[in-house]
C-alpha positions in Angstrom: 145.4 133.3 138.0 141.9 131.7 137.6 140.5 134.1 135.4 142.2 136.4 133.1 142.5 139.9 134.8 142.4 138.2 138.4 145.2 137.6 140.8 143.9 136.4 144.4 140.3 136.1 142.9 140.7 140.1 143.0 139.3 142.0 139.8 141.8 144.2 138.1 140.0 147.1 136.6 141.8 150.2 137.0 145.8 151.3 136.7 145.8 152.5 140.9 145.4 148.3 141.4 147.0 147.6 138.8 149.9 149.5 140.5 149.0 147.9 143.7 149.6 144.4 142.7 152.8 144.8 140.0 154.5 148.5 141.1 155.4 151.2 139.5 157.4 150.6 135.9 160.8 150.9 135.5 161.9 154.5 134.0 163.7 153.5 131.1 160.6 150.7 130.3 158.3 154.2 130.1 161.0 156.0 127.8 162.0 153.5 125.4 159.9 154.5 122.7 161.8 155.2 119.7 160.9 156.9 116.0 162.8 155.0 114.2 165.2 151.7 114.5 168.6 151.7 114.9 171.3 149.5 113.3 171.2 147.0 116.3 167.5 147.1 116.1 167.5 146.2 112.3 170.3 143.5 112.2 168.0 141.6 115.2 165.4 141.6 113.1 167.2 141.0 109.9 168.9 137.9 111.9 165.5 136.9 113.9 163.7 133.2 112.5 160.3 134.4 114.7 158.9 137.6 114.9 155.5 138.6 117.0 153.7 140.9 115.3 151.5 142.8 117.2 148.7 145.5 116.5 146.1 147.5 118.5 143.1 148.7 117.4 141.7 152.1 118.0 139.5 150.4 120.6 142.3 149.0 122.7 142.4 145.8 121.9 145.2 143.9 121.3 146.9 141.3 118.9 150.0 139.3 118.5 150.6 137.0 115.5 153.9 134.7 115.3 155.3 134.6 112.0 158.0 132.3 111.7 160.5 131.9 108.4 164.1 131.3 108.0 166.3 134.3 108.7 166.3 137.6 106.5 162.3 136.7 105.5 161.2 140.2 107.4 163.4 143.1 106.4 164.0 146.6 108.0 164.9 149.2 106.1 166.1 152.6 107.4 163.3 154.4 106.6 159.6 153.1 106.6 158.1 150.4 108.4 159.3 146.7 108.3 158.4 144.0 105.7 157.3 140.4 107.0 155.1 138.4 104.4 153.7 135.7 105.4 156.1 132.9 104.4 155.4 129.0 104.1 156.1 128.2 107.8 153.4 131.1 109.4 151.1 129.8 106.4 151.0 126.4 107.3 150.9 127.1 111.2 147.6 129.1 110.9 145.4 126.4 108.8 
């Protein structure tokens, strides 16, 4: 790709092209949405040295920020949403 949102020097701008070019998404990509994590989900995380953090604002946009500690820095509890300060590693990778 030569420019982001191109393939081919064709312009992506709408989902019927976007289908074109990549296909339709796999059913259990479209259902994986989940309320809350599971015990699998929170020992990964528990376990994990990076994590991408990613947000979107009301306008669409999107952001990913690595934050990378030594293991058990982010924690996931059962309830509410997960915990990952901002540790000595993702501190000194950002100035």
């Amino acid at each position: 790709m030569s420019e982001a949102g191109t393939r081919g020097g064709t312009v992506i701008t709408d989902l019927e092209q976007l289908r074109e070019v990549v296909g339709e998404p796999m059913a259990r990509a479209v259902t994986k949405v989940r309320p809350v994590l599971d015990d699998v989900d929170r020992a990964f995380i528990d376990s994990s040295t990076l994590h991408l953090i990613a947000t979107s604002g009301a306008d669409g946009s999107l952001d990913v920020s690595p934050k990378g500690d030594p293991a058990g820095r982010c924690s996931s509890p059962t309830t509410g949403p997960c915990c990952c300060p901002t540790g000595p590693a993702t501190a000194a990778s950002t100035e």
